[in-house]
C-alpha positions as CSV (number, residue, x, y, z in Angstrom):
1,X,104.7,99.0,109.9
2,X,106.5,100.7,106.7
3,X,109.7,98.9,105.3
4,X,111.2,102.1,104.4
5,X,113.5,104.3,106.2
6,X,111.9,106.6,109.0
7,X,112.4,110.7,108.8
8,X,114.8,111.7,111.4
9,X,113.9,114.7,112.8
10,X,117.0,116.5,114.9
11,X,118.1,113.2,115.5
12,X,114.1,111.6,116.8
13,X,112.3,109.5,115.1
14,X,108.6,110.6,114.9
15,X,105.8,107.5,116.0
16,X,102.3,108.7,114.9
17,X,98.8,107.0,115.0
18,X,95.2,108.1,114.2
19,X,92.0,107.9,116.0
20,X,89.2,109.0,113.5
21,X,85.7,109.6,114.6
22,X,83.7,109.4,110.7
23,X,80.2,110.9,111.4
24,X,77.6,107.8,109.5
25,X,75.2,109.4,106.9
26,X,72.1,108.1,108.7
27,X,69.0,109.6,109.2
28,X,68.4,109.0,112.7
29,X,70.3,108.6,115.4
30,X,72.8,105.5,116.8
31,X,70.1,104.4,119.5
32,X,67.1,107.1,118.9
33,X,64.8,108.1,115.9
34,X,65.4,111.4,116.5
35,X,67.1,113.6,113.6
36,X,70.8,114.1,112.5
37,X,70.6,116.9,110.1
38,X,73.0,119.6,110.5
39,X,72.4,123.4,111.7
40,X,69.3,123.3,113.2
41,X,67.9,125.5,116.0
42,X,69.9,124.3,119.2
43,X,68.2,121.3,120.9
44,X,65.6,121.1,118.8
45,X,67.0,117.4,117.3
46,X,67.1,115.6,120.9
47,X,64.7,113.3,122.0
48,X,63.8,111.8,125.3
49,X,66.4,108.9,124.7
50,X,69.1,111.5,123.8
51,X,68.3,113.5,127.1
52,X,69.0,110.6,129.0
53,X,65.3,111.0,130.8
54,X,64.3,108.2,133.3
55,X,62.9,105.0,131.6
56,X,64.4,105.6,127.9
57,X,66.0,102.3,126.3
58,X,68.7,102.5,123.8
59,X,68.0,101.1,120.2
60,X,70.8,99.9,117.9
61,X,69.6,102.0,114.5
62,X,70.1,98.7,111.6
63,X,72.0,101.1,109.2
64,X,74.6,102.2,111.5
65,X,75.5,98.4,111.7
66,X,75.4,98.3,107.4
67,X,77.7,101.3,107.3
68,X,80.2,99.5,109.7
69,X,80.1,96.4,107.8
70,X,80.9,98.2,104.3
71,X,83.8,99.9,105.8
72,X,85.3,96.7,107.5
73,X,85.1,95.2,104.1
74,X,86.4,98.2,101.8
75,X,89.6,97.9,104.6
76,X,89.7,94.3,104.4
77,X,89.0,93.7,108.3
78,X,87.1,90.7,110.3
79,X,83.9,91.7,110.7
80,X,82.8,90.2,114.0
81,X,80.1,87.7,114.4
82,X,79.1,89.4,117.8
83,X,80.1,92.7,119.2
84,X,79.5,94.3,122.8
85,X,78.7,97.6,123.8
86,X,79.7,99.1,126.8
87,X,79.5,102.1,128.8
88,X,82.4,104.3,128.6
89,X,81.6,106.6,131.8
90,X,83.0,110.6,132.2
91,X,81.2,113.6,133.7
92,X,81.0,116.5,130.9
93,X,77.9,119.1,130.5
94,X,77.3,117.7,127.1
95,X,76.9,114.1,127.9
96,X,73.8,114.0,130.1
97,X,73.6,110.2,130.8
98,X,77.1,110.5,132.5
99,X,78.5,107.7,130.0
100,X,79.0,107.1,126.4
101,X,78.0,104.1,124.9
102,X,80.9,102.9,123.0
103,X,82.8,99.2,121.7
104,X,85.5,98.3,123.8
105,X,86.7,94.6,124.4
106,X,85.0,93.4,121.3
107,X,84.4,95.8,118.3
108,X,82.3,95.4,115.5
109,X,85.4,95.4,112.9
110,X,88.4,94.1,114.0
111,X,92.1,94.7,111.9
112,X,92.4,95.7,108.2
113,X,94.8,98.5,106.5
114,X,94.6,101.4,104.3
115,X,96.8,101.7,101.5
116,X,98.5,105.1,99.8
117,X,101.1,106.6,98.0
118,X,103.2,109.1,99.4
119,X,105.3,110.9,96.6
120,X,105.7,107.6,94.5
121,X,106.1,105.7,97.7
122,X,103.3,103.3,98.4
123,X,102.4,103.2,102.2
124,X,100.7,101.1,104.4
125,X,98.9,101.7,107.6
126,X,97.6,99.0,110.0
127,X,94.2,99.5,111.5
128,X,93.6,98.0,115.0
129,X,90.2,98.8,114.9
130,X,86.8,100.4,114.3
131,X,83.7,100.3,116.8
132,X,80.6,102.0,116.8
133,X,79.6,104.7,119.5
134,X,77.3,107.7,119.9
135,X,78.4,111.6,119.6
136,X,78.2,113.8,122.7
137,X,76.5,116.6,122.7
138,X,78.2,120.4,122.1
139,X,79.3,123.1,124.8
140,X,78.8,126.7,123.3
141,X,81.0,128.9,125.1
142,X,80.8,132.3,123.1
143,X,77.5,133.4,122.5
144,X,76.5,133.7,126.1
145,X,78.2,136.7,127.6
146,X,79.9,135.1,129.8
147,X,77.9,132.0,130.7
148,X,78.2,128.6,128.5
149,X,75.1,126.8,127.0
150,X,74.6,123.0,125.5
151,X,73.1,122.2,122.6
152,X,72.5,118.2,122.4
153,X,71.2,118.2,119.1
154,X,74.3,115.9,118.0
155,X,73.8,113.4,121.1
156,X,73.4,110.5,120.4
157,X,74.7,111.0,116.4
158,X,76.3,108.0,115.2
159,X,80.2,107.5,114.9
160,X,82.4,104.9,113.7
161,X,85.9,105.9,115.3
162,X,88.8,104.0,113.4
163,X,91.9,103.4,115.4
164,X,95.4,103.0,113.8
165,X,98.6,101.2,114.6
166,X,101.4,104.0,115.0
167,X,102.8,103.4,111.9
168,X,102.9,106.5,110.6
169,X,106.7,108.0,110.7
170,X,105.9,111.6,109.3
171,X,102.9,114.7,109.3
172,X,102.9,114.4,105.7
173,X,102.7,110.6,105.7
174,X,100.3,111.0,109.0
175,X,97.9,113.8,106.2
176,X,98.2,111.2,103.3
177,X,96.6,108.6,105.7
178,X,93.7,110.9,106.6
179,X,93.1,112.0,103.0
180,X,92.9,108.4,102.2
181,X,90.5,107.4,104.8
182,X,88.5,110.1,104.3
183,X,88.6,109.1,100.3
184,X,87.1,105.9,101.5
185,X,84.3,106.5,103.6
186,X,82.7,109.0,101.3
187,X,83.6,106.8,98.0
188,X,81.7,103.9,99.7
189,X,78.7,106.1,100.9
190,X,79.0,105.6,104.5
191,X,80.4,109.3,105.8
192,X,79.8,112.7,104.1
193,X,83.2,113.8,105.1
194,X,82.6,117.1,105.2
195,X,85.5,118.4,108.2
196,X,83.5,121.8,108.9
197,X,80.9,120.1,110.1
198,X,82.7,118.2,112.0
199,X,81.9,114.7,110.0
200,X,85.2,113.9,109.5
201,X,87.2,114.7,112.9
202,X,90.4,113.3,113.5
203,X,92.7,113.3,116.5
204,X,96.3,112.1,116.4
205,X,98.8,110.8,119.2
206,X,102.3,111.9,118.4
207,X,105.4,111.1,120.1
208,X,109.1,111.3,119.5
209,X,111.8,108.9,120.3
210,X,115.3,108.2,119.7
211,X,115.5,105.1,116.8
212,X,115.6,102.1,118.2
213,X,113.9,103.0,121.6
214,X,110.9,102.4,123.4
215,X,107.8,104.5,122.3
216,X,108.0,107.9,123.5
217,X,105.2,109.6,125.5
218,X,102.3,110.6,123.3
219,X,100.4,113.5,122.9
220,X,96.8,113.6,121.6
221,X,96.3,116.5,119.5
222,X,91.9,116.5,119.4
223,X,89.5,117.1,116.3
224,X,92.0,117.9,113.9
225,X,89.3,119.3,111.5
226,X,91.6,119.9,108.2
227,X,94.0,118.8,106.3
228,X,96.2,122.1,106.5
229,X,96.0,122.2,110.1
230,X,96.3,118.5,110.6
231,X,100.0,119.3,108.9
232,X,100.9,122.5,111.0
233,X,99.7,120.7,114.2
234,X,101.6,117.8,114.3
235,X,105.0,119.7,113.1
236,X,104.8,122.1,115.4
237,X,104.4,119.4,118.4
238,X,106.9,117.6,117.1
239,X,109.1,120.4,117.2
240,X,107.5,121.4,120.7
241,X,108.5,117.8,122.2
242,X,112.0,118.0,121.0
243,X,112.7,120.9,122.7
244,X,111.3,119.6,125.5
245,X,113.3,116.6,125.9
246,X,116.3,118.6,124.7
247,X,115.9,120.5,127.7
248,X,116.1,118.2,129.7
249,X,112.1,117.8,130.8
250,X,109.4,114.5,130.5
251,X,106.7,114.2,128.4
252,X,103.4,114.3,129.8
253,X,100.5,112.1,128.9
254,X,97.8,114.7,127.5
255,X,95.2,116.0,125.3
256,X,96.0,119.3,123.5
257,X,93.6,121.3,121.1
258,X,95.5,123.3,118.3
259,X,95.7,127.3,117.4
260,X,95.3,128.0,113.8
261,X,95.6,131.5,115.0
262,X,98.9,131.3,116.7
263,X,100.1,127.5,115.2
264,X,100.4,126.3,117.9
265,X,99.3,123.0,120.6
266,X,98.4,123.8,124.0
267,X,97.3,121.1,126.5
268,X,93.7,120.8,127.8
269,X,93.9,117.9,130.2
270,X,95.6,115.2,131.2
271,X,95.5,112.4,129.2
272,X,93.3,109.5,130.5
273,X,93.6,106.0,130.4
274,X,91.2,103.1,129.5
275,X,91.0,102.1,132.8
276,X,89.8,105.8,133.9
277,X,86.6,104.9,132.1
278,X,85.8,102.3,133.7
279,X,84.2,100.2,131.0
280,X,81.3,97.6,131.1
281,X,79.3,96.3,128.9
282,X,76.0,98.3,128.5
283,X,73.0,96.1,130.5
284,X,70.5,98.0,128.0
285,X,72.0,96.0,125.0
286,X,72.8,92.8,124.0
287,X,75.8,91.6,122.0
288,X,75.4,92.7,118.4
289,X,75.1,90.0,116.1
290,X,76.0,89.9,112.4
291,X,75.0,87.0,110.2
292,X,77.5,86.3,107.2
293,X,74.4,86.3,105.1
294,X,74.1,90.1,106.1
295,X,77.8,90.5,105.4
296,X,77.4,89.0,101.8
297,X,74.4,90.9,101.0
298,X,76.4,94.1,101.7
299,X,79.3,92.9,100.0
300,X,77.3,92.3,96.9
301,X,76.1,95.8,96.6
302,X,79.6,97.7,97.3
303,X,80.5,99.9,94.5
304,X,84.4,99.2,93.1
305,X,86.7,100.3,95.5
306,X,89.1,102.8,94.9
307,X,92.0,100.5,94.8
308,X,90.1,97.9,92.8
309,X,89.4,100.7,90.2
310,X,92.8,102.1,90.1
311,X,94.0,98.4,89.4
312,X,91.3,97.9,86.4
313,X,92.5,101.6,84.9
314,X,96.4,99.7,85.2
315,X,95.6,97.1,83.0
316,X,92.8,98.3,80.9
317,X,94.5,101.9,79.8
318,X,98.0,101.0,80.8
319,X,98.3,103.6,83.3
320,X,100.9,104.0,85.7
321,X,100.0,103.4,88.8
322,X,100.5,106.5,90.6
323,X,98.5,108.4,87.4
324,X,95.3,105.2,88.6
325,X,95.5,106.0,92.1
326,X,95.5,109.8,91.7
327,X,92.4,109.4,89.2
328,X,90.5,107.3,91.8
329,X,90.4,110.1,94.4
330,X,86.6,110.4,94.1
331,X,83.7,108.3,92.1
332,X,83.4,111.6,89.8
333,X,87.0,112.1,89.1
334,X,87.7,108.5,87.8
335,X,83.7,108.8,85.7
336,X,85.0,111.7,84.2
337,X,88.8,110.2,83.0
338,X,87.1,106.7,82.0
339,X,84.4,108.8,79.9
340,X,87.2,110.9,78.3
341,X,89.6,108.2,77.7
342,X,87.3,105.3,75.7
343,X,85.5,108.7,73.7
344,X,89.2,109.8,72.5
345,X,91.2,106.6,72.3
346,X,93.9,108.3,74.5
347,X,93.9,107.0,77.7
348,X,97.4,108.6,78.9
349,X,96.6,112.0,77.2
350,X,93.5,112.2,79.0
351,X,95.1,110.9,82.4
352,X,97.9,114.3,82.0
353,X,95.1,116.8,81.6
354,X,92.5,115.8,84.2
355,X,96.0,115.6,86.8
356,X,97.3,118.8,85.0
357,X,94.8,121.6,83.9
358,X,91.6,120.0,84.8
359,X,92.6,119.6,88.6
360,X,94.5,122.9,88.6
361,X,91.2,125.1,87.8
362,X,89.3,123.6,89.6
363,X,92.2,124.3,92.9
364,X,92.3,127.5,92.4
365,X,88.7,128.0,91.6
366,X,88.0,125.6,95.3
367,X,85.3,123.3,93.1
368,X,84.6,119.5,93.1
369,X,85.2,117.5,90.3
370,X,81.3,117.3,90.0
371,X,81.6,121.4,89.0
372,X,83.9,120.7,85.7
373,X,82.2,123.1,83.3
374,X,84.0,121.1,80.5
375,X,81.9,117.7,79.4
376,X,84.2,114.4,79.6
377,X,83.3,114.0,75.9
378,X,84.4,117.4,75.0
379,X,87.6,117.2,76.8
380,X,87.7,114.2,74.3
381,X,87.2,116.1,71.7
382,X,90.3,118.4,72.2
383,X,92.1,115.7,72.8
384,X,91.6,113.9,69.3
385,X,92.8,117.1,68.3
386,X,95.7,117.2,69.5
387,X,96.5,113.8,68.3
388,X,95.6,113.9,65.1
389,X,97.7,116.9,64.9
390,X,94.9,119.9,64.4
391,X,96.1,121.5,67.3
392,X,99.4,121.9,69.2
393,X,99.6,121.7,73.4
394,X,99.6,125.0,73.6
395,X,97.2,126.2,71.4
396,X,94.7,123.1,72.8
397,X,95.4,125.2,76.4
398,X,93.9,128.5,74.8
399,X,91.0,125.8,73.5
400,X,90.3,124.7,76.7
401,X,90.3,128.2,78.6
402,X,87.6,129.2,76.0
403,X,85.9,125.7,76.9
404,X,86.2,126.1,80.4
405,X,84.9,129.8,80.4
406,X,82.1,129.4,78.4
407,X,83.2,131.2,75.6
408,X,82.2,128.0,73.4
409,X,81.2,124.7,73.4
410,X,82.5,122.8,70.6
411,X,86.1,121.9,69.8
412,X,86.2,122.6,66.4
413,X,84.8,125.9,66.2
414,X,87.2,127.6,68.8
415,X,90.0,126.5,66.8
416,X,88.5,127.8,63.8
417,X,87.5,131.1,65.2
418,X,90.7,131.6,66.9
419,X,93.1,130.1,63.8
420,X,94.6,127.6,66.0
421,X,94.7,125.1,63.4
422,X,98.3,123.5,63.3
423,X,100.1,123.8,60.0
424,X,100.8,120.3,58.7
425,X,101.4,121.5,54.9
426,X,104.8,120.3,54.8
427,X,105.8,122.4,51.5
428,X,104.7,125.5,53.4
429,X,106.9,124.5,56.7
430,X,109.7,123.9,54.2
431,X,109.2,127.6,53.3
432,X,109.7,128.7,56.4
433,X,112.4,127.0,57.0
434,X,114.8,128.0,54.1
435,X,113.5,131.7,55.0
436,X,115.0,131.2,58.5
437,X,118.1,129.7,58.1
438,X,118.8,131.9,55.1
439,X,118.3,135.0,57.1
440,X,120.3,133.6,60.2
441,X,123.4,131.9,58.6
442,X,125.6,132.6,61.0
443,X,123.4,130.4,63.9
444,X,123.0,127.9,60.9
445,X,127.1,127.9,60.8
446,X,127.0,127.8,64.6
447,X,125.0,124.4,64.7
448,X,127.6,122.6,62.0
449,X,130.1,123.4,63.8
450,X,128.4,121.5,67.1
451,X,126.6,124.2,69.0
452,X,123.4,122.4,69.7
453,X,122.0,125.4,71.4
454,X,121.8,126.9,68.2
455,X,119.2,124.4,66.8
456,X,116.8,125.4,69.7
457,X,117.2,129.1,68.5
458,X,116.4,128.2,65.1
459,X,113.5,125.9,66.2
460,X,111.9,129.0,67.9
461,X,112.6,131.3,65.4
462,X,111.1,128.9,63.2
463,X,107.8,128.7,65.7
464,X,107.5,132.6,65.9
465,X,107.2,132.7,62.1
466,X,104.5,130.9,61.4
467,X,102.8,132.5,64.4
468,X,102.7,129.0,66.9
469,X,101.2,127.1,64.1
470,X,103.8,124.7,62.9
471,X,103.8,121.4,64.2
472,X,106.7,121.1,66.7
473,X,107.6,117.9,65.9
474,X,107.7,117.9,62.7
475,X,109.5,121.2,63.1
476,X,112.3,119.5,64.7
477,X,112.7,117.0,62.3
478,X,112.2,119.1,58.8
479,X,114.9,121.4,60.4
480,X,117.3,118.7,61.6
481,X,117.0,117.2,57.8
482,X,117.9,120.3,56.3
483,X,120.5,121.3,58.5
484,X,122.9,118.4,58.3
């Protein structure tokens, strides 16, 4: 659990953990060969062994297995040697053998964490676990006039659900988790996180207690499927349960699905229980078995992990470490800073601008990093410019917009065109210095007698006569020189 203090909320303290079901980026099925793509005709991806017909045998799909192995070591957990399935059993339309085949006494990856920074706060999550299970199918209620239909096509689909400790003490804590899981299972190729497909669905039990008291009652808020109203959910139950127990009523165990529309929860079901499944371990499958000489193979071939990376970009570019762990929020992000920084020599330059205007344009413009119409090496480019003192900040920002539009493509010739070249001829700033103070004396008289303000007057004035050209800093200290 986190050292630091908990968020009181009217006097509560807030106890959240995660269940996340990450959709694996196979091409067949958990226990079929039959087809995972996405949007296809409805049941038109579901075999015999998904339909549950008489006779079918379940087969454990190899990869599946690989993809849980990479994540249990990218979260540092114990892979097991041996793993059971078992036969988690509920009556829904979309599950048609009546059970779900699921981990539950012994899954495949057992403990690890997942590390974050919240502001400039590092966190830490505990995982209790991650098992491997199959997807049910999908009840369409809306396109029927009235009646609802079932399209199994996802049957059968692979999941790895990850199960937290409830550590988390906040919603923005509880989002900062999920960003970073989800950071992890598409940075190590295993999940193509995408939330509107439902890849990446994530459920969270929230309950409130009074510090220093028993855990609270939780509520499971179900296939939380973004970020935004991962945030509004879990506020406004928060809020909701309050009241509640302000008001003198219980908490009930249950599952509730969220509103966007109205922003609100509202409960579907009770909530069950383990023991309402009535687990056992699947007679069609025998216990899983991982050799370490799999596990070392796979560990061989992981990429750098995102926290390894952010670590190397610390001591090789002398980062800070919140600037390395923001870089390392995708494989493309931390390509494109790495390539910028060793071109232009300026590692903490380049680490501002990709955090700064790069990330900003590419928000408001809803792109991936992969979309940057800018070349790492051009960004580079502007940079050296700005060093060497061709260019000032600003005038590199009206650079850049020309860059990023695709007004031009080289550095050089958009400050030319535009006569954004900085003016280092220190005679000629000296000019324009003795001009300014000459014509405003009385501000001149103003600073000697100690109003600082006054210096910041003259420095713009200063600025606004040679049109944004003159070198700030050298500005500052020509001006300072001649003043006293």
């Amino acid at each position: 659990m986190n050292s630091s203090k908990s968020l009181l909320v009217q006097g509560y303290e807030v106890v959240i953990g995660f269940e996340t079901h990450a959709q694996l980026s196979t091409q067949s099925k958990i226990f079929s060969r039959a087809p995972t793509a996405f949007g296809a005709e409805p049941n038109t991806q579901a075999c015999a062994v998904d339909l549950a017909l008489p006779g079918t045998l379940p087969v454990m799909n190899r990869g599946a297995v690989e993809k849980a192995i990479r994540l249990g070591l990218a979260l540092g957990s114990h892979i097991a040697e041996q793993s059971v399935f078992a036969r988690k059993n509920y009556f829904y339309p979309d599950l048609p053998k009546g059970y779900q085949i699921s981990q539950f006494e012994i899954p495949v990856v057992q403990g690890g964490e997942v590390s974050f920074f919240l502001g400039d706060e590092k966190k830490t999550v505990r995982l209790v676990r991650a098992h491997l299970e199959e997807d049910a199918g999908k009840s369409l209620h809306e396109a029927f006039h009235g009646m609802s239909g079932i399209d199994l096509n996802r049957a059968g689909t692979p999941l790895l659900e990850i199960v937290t400790e409830p550590d988390m003490r906040s919603s923005a804590e509880a989002v900062a988790y999920a960003k970073e899981l989800h950071k992890i299972v598409t940075w190590i190729g295993i999940c193509d996180g995408n939330m509107q497909e439902g890849s990446f669905r994530c459920d969270a039990n929230v309950s409130v207690r009074k510090p220093g008291a028993a855990l609270g009652t939780r509520r499971e808020i179900k296939n939380l499927n973004s970020f935004k109203f991962m945030q509004q959910a879990i506020d406004y139950e928060i809020r909701w349960q309050i009241e509640q127990i302000e008001d003198g009523h219980a908490i009930q165990q249950a599952t509730v699905l969220f509103d966007p529309d109205t922003g609100e929860t509202r409960a579907m079901r009770t909530k069950e229980d383990a023991a309402d499944y009535r687990y056992f371990p699947d007679p069609d499958l025998p216990p899983l078995v991982i050799g370490r000489d799999w596990v070392e193979r796979v560990k061989g071939e992981m990429p750098e992990l995102p926290r390894q990376m952010a670590e190397r970009l610390v001591q090789t570019y002398g980062l800070p470490e919140y600037d390395a762990t923001t870089l390392t929020q995708s494989p493309a992000m931390a390509a494109y800073f790495e390539t910028a920084a060793k071109a232009s020599g300026q590692a903490k330059m380049a680490s501002n601008w990709i955090m700064g205007e790069v990330s900003r344009r590419l928000n408001n413009e809803e792109k991936a990093m992969e979309q940057v119409p800018v070349a790492a090496e051009t960004l580079a480019a502007l940079l050296k410019r700005i060093a060497d003192g061709t260019v000032s900040n600003n005038a590199a920002k009206q650079v850049f917009e020309a860059l990023w539009s695709g007004e031009a493509s080289d550095v050089d010739v958009v400050i030319e065109a535009k006569g954004l070249k900085q003016m280092n001829d220190s005679g000629a700033l000296e000019k324009i210095i003795e001009e300014v103070m000459t014509a405003n004396a009385p501000m001149v008289e103003q600073f000697r007698a100690g109003k600082e303000k006054s210096f910041n007057a003259l420095v713009g004035l200063v600025m606004k006569a040679s049109k944004g050209k003159a070198n700030p800093q050298q500005v500052n200290d020509v001006l300072r020189q001649k003043l006293q």
